[in-house]
N, C-alpha and C positions, 0 to 999 in steps of 0.2 A: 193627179192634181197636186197630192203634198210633194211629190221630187221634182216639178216644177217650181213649185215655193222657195225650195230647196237649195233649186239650182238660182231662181230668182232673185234669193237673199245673199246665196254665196258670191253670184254676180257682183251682186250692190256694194258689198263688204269690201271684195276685195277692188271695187274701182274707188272705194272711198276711199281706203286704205293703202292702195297702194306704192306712194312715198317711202312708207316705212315699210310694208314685205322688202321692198328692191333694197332699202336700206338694210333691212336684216339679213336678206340673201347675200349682200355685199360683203358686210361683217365677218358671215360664217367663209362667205368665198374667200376671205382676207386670208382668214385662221386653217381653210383648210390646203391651201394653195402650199402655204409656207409648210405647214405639214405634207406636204404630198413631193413639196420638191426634196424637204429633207431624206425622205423616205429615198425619193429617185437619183440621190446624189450618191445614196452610200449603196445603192443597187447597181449605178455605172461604176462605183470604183473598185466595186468585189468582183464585176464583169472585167474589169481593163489590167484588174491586177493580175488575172487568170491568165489571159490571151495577151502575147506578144504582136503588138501593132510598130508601123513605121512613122506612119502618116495621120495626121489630125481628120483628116478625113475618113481614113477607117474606123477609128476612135468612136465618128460622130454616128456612123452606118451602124455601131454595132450597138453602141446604146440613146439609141436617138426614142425607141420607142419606149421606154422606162422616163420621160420627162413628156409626153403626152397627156396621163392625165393630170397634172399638175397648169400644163400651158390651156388645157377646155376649160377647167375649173378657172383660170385668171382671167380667161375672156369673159365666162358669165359673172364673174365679179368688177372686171373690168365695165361690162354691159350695163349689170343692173346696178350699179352706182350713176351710170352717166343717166339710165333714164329716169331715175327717180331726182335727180338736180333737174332736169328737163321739163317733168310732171310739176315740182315744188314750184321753180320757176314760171311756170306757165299760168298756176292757180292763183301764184299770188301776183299776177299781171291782173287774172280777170277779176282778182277780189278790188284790187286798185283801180280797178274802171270804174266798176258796179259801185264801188265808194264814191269815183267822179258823179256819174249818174245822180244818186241820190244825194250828195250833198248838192248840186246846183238843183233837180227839183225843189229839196228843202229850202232854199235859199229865195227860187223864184215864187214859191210858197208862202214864205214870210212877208217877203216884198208886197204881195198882192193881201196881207191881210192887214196890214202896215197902212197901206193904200186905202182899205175898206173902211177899217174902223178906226183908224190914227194913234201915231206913235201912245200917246196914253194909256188908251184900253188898251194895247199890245201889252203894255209892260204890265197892266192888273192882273191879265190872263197869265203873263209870265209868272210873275210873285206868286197867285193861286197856285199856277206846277208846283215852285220851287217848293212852296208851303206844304207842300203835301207830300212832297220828296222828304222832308225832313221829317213829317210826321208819323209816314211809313220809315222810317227810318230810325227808331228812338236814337239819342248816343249816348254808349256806357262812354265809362271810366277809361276803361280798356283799348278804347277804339280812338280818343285825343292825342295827336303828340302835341304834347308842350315845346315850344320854340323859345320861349323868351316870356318876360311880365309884361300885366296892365294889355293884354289883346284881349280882341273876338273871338268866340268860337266861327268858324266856319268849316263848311260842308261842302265835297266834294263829289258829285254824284258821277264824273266819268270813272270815278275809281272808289264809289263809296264808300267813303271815308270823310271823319273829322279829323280839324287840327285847329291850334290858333294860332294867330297871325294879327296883323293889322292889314288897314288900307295900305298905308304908306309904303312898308314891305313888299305887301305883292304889287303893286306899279312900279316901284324900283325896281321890281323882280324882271316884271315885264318889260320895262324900257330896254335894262340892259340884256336880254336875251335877244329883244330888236336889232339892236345895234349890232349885236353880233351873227345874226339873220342876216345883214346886210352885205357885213364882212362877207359871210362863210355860205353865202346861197340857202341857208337851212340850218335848222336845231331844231332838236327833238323835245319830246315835251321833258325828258329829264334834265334837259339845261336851264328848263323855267324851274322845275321842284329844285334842283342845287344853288341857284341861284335866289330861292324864296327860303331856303331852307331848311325844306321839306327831305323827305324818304323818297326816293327814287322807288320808283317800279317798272316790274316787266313789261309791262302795258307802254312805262313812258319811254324805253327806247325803240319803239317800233312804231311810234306815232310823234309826228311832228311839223313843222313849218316851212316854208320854204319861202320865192320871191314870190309867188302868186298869191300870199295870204301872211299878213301878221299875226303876230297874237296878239289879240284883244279880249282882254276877262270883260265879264258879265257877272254885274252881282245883282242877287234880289236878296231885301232883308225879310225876315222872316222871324218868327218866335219858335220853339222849341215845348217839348210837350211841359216843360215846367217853368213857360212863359221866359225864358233868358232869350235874349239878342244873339240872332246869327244871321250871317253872311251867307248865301250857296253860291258859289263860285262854278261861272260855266266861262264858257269862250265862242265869241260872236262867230268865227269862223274855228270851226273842230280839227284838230289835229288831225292829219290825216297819213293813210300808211304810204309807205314809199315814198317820203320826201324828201330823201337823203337822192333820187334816180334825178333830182330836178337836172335842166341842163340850161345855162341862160345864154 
């Protein structure tokens, strides 16, 4: 029962994982290929320096088997690079569906609560979340970037984080990141942070915009645990992965 576990866990691990074994394997197949020819290049030429040949083809007959294992080792390096692009690729197709999926449930979701209890109570229930994002949330010192004087604190909870800013700022931000949405088929969400002039993150070039959804911020104002004015800034339609793939 436990070396089924065993094998059960090793299974799982390595299909979890598997991206990066094939990429490691790759790696080493890089490093060991290059070594293994070197090896087999100064083995043919102690071989050819020995034995008088005529022909490129005798040449090849006498040390063709000294460059074998160096040509197995470049195919499985060759192999397990192409299938772990293949695996990567694949996974982040089906994470970009399953993203499609739930963000139109969420959306026909809202719609129907929208519907039930009217834009008003929606936005109480909202401002509750947001109030309570911020509450779970204390924010030090440490955690604001200052942009400029005379702003709001506001609260970013796709990437939990403070900063301040104004109103006026981030809708400029946003128009002109629109506009070049329109241009450019897509922008990510760090052409909304360089354009607010905000910190980019890792987060914001892998998620972003495209022609199927602008950005549109959403704010609830909110107090903070030492009763100051904040902002939490969301967006009506979520940046999403793969928006650079749009095709129009």
């Amino acid at each position: 029962m436990n070396i089924k576990n065993i094998l059960r866990t090793s299974e799982r691990f390595v299909g979890n994982n598997s991206p990066a074994i094939l990429t490691g394997i790759g790696v080493a197949g890089t490093v060991a290929t290059a070594v293994l020819t070197g090896k087999a290049s100064v083995r043919a030429h102690e071989i050819l320096r020995e034995e008088t040949l005529e022909t490129p083809q005798d040449k090849v007959k006498l040390v063709w088997k000294e460059f074998v294992p160096p040509v197995l080792v470049g195919s499985v390096t060759i192999t397990s690079i192409v299938f772990a692009n293949r695996i990567g690729t694949r996974r982040a197709a089906a994470l970009a569906a399953a993203y499609s999926v739930s963000e139109k449930a969420f959306s026909e979701y809202k719609e129907k609560v929208v519907e039930k209890i009217g834009e008003k109570k929606e936005q109480v229930i909202k401002d509750e979340v947001a109030q309570k994002k911020v509450l779970d949330k204390p924010q030090k010192s440490s955690d604001v970037i200052v942009v400029g004087d005379n702003e709001i604190l506001v609260y970013e909870p796709l990437n939990d984080r403070y900063f301040k800013s104004t109103m006026e700022r981030l809708m400029q931000a946003q128009n002109k990141v629109n506009h070049e949405r329109l241009n450019q088929n897509y922008i990510s969400l760090n052409d909304f942070y360089n354009a607010a002039g905000l910190k980019t993150t890792g987060m914001g070039e892998q998620l972003g915009w495209n022609l199927d959804h602008e950005l549109e911020l959403d704010f609830s104002t909110v107090l903070t645990e030492d009763n100051r004015p904040c902002l939490v800034m969301g967006y009506v339609f979520p940046p999403k992965p793969d928006y650079y793939r749009f095709r129009g």
